[in-house]
C-alpha positions as CSV (number, residue, x, y, z in Angstrom):
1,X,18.0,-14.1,-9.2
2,X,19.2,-17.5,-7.7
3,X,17.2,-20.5,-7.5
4,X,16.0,-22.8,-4.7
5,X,17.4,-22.1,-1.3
6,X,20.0,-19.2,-3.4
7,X,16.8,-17.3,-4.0
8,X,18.0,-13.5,-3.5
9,X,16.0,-12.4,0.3
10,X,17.0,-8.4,-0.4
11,X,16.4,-6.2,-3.5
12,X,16.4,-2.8,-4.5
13,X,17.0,-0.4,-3.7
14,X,13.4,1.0,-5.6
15,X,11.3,3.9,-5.3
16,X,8.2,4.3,-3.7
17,X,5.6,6.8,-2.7
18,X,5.4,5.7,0.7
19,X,9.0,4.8,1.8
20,X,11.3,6.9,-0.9
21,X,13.8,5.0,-1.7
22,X,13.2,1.1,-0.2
23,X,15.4,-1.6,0.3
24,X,12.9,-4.9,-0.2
25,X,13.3,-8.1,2.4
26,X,11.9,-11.2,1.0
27,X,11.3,-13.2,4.0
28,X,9.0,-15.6,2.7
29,X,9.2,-17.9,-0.6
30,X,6.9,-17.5,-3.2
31,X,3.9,-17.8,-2.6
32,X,2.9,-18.9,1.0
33,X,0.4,-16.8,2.5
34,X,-2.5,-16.0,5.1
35,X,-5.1,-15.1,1.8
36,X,-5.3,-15.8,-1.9
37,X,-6.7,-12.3,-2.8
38,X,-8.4,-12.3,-6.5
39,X,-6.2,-9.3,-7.7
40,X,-3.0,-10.6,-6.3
41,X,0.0,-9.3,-8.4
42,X,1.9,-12.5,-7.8
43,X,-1.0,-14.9,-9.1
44,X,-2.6,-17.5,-7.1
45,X,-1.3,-18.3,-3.6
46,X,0.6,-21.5,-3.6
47,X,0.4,-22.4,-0.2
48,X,-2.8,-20.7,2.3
49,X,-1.3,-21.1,5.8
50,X,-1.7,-19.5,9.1
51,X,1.4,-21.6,11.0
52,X,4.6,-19.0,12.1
53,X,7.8,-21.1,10.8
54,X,11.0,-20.4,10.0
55,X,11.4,-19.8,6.1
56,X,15.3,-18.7,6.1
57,X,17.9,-19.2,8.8
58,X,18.5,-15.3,10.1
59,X,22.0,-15.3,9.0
60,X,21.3,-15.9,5.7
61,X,18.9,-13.2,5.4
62,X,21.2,-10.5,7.3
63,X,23.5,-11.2,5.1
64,X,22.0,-10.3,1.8
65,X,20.7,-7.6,3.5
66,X,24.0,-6.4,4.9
67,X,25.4,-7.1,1.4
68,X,23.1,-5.1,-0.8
69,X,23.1,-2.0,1.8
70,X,27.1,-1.7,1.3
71,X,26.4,-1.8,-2.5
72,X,24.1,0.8,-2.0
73,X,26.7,2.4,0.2
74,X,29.5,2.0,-2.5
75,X,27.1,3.2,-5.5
76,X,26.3,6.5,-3.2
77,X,22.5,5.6,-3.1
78,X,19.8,6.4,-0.8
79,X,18.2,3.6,1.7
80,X,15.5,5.8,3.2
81,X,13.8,2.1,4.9
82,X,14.8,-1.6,5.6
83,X,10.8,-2.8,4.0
84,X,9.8,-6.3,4.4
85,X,8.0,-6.7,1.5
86,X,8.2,-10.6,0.1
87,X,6.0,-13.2,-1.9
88,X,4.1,-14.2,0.9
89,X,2.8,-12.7,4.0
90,X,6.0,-11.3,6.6
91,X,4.5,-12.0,9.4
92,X,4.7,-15.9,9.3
93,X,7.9,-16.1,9.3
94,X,8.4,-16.4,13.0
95,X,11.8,-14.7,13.3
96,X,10.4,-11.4,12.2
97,X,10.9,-9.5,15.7
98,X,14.6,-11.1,15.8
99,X,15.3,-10.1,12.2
100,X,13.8,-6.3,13.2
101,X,15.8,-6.3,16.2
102,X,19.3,-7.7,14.2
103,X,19.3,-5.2,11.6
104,X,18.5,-1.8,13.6
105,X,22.4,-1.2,14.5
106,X,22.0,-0.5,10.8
107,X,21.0,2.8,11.3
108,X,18.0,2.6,8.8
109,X,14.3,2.5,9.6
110,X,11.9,-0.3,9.2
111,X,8.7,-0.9,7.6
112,X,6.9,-4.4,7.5
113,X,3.4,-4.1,4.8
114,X,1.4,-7.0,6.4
115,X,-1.9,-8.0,5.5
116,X,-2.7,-7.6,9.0
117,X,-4.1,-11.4,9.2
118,X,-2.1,-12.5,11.6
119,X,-2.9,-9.1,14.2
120,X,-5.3,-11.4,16.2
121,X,-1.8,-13.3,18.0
122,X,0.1,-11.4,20.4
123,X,3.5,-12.4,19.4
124,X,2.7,-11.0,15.8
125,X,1.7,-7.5,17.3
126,X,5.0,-7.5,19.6
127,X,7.0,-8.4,16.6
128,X,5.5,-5.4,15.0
129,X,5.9,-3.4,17.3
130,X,9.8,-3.1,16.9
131,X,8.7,-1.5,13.2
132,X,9.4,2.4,12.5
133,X,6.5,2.0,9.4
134,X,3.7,-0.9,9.2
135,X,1.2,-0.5,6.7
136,X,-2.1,-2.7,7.7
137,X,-4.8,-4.2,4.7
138,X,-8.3,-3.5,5.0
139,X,-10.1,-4.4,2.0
140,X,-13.5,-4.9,3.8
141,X,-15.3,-4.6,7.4
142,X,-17.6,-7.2,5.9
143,X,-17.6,-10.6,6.7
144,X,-19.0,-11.6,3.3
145,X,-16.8,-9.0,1.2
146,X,-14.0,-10.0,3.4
147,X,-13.6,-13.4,2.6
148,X,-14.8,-12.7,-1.6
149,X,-12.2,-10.4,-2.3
150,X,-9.3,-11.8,-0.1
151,X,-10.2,-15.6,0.7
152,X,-8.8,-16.1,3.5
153,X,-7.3,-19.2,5.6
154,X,-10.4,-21.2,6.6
155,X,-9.3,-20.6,10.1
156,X,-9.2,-17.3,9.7
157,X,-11.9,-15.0,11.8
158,X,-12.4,-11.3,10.6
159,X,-13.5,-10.0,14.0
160,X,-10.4,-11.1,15.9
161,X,-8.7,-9.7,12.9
162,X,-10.2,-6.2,13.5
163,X,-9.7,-6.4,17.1
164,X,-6.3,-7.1,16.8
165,X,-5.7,-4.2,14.6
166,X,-7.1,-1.8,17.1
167,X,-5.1,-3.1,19.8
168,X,-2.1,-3.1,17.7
169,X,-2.6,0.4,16.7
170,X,-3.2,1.5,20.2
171,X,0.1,0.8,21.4
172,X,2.3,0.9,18.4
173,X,4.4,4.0,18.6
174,X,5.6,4.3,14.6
175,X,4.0,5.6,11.6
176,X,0.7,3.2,11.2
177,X,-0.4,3.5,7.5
178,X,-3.7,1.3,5.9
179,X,-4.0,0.0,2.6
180,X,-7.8,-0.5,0.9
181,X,-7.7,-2.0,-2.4
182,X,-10.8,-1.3,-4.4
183,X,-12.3,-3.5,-6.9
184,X,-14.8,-3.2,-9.2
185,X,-18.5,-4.8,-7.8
186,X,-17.1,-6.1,-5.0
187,X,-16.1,-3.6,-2.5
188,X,-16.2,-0.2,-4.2
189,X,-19.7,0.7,-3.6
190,X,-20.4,4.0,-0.9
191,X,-22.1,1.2,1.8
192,X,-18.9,-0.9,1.8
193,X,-16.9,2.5,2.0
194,X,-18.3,3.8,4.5
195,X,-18.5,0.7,7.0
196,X,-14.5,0.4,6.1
197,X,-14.4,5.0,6.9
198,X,-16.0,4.3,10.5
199,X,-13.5,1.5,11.3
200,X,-10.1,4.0,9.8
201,X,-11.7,6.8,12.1
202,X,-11.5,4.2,15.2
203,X,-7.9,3.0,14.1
204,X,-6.5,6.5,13.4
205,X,-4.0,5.4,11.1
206,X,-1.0,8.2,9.8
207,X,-2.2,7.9,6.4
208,X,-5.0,5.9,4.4
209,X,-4.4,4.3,1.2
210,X,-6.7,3.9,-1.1
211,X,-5.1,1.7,-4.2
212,X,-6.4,-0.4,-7.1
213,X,-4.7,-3.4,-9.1
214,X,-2.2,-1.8,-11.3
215,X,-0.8,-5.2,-12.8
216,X,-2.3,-8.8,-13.7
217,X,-4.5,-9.8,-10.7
218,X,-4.7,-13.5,-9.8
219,X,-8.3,-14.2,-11.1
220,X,-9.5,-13.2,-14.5
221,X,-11.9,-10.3,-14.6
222,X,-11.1,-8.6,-12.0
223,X,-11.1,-4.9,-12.4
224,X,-10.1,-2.0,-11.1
225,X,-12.7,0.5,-9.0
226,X,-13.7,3.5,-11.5
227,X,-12.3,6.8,-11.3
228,X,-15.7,7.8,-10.5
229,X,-15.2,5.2,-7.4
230,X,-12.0,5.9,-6.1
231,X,-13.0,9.3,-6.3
232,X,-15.9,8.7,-3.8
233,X,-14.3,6.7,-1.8
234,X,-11.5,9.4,-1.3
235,X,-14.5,12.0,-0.3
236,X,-15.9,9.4,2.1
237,X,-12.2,8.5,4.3
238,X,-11.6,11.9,4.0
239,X,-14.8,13.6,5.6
240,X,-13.7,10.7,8.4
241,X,-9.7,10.8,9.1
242,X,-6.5,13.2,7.5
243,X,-4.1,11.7,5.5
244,X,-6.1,9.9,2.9
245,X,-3.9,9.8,-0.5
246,X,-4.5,7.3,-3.2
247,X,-1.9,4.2,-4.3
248,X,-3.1,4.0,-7.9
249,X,0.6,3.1,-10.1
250,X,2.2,6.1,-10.4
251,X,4.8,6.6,-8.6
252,X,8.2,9.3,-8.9
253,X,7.8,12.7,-8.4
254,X,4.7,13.6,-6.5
255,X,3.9,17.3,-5.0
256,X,7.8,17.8,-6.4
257,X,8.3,21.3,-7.5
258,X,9.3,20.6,-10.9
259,X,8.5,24.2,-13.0
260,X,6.6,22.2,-15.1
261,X,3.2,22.7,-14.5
262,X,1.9,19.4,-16.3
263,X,4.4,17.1,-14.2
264,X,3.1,18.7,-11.4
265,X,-0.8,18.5,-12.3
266,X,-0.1,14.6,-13.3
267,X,1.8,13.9,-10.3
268,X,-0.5,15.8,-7.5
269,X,-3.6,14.1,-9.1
270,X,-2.7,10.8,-9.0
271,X,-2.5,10.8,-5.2
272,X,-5.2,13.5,-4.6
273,X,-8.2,14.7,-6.6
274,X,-7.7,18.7,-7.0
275,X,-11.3,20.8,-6.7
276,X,-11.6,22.9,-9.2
277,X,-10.7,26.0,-7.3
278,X,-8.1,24.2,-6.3
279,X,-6.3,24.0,-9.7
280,X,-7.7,27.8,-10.6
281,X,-5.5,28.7,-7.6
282,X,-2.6,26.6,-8.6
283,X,-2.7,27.4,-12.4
284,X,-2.4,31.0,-11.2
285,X,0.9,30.5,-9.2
286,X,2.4,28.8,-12.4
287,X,1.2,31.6,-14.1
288,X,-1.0,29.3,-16.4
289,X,-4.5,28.9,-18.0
290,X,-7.3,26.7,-17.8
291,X,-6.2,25.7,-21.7
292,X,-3.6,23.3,-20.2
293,X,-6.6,21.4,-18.3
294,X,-8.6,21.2,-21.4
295,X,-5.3,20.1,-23.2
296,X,-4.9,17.0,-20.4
297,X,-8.4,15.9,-20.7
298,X,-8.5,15.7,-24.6
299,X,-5.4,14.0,-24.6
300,X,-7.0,11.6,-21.9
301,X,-4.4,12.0,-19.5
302,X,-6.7,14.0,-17.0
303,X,-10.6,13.1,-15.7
304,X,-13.1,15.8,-15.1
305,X,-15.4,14.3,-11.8
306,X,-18.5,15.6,-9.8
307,X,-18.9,14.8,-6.3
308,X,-21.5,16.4,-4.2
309,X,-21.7,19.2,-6.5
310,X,-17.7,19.7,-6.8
311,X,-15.8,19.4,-9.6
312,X,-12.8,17.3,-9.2
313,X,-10.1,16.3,-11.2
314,X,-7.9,13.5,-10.9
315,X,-5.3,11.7,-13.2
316,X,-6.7,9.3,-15.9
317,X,-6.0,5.5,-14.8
318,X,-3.2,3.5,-17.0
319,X,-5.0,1.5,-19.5
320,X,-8.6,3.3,-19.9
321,X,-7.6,5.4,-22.9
């Protein structure tokens, strides 16, 4: 990586659940943003801001974009999306829409994960709007939550916020997907749930994320949701909206058919807890037993859960061996 104004603006191509194989756009330097949330992967915010400026002149950016999709080209691999993903929040750079708009002859859809901070303007929404994919964050519906788990801009109001998200959604004709991150104490509780289930069933969002800090958050002690938690939480979106999958680390080969039936156990339960007839059902199709389960939850790579009087079981979380 280059330093200064050299810094790269496109990496990748990686995987990921949500997009396949994504071609990241940094389009803001590190680490300017709306919010300095506690569990922020890229530490504390440098810079909290809520003025749209340029960051990098367009031509610069097209150009390491254009650059790394011919070496993707050339190496024979798969760009399934263009994804705005930088060290700051997209949507202040104010040559987003123009950006969008630039690279589309490319032939490759578009995703932009915002932290939907910005949705109250209507120049942000119209940029958006020339997205295939936007993913929105909604940590909390509460005021109070709202500004202890993502302290926000001063000048920052969550009810324009949610407005803006409703209006964006309502005219936005790609995929709209949410994001909730869950942390432990904070916003993980079945009241804070709910309230954030009644908005999602307003929204109507493609798919519902529920996730959890996988790497070093910003602020010490800061902790995942439990398994217990996430669990809950899944039950709750779920009984509201479709599409409700978790974002909890792993990532590859999900609901792949790979003939092995512990892959495929690992993989299915880290996005969706299995019922326990569900499993009896697809242990059967393997042509397996219930000794493999017992096997995965000795070895503590599988977590036996009761919700409502259901057993569930979902993949044991990185770290809580």
């Amino acid at each position: 990586m280059k330093s200064g104004d050299e810094i790269m603006k496109a990496y990748g191509p990686v995987p990921s659940r949500r997009l396949g194989k994504s071609l990241g756009i940094n389009n803001i330097p590190p680490k300017i943003c709306t919010y300095s949330c506690v569990y922020c992967q890229l530490g504390a915010t440098i810079k909290t801001q809520v003025d749209r400026r340029e960051f990098y002149k367009i031509d610069d950016l097209l150009k390491d974009i254009k650059r790394k999709v011919k070496e993707a080209e050339k190496n024979r691999e798969t760009i399934d999306y263009l994804s705005f993903v930088p060290d700051g929040e997209p949507t202040l750079d104010i040559n987003l829409g123009k950006e969008i708009k630039l690279l589309k002859p490319l032939g490759i859809k578009i995703a932009v994960i915002t932290n939907a901070s910005l949705l109250w303007r209507e120049d942000v929404r119209n940029d958006l709007l020339k997205a295939d994919w936007v993913s929105l964050k909604i940590d909390s519906v509460n005021e109070k939550t709202w500004h202890k788990i993502d302290r926000p801009h001063r000048s920052l109001k969550l009810k324009g916020i949610l407005e803006g998200m409703l209006e964006f959604a309502h005219i936005f004709e790609g995929e709209l997907a949410t994001e909730t991150m869950l942390i432990q104490g904070i916003n993980d509780n079945d009241k804070e749930i709910m309230a954030v289930a009644n908005f999602l069933s307003e929204l109507k969002p493609d798919k519902a994320y529920i996730a959890i800090p996988t790497r070093p958050p910003a602020e010490k002690g800061i902790m995942p949701a439990s398994e217990q938690s996430i669990n809950s939480a899944y039950q709750i979106l779920g009984n509201e909206l479709p599409g409700v999958e978790y974002l909890i680390g792993y990532e590859g080969n999900a609901f792949a058919f790979t003939e092995n039936v512990e892959d495929d156990l690992l993989s299915i339960t880290s996005v969706h807890p299995m019922r326990e007839e569900a499993v009896k059902e697809f242990l059967s199709k393997a042509r397996s037993d219930w000794g493999i389960i017992e096997r995965l939850i000795r070895e503590n790579k599988l977590i036996e859960m009761e919700y409502q009087g259901k057993k569930f079981y979902m993949r044991k979380l990185a770290g809580r061996f």
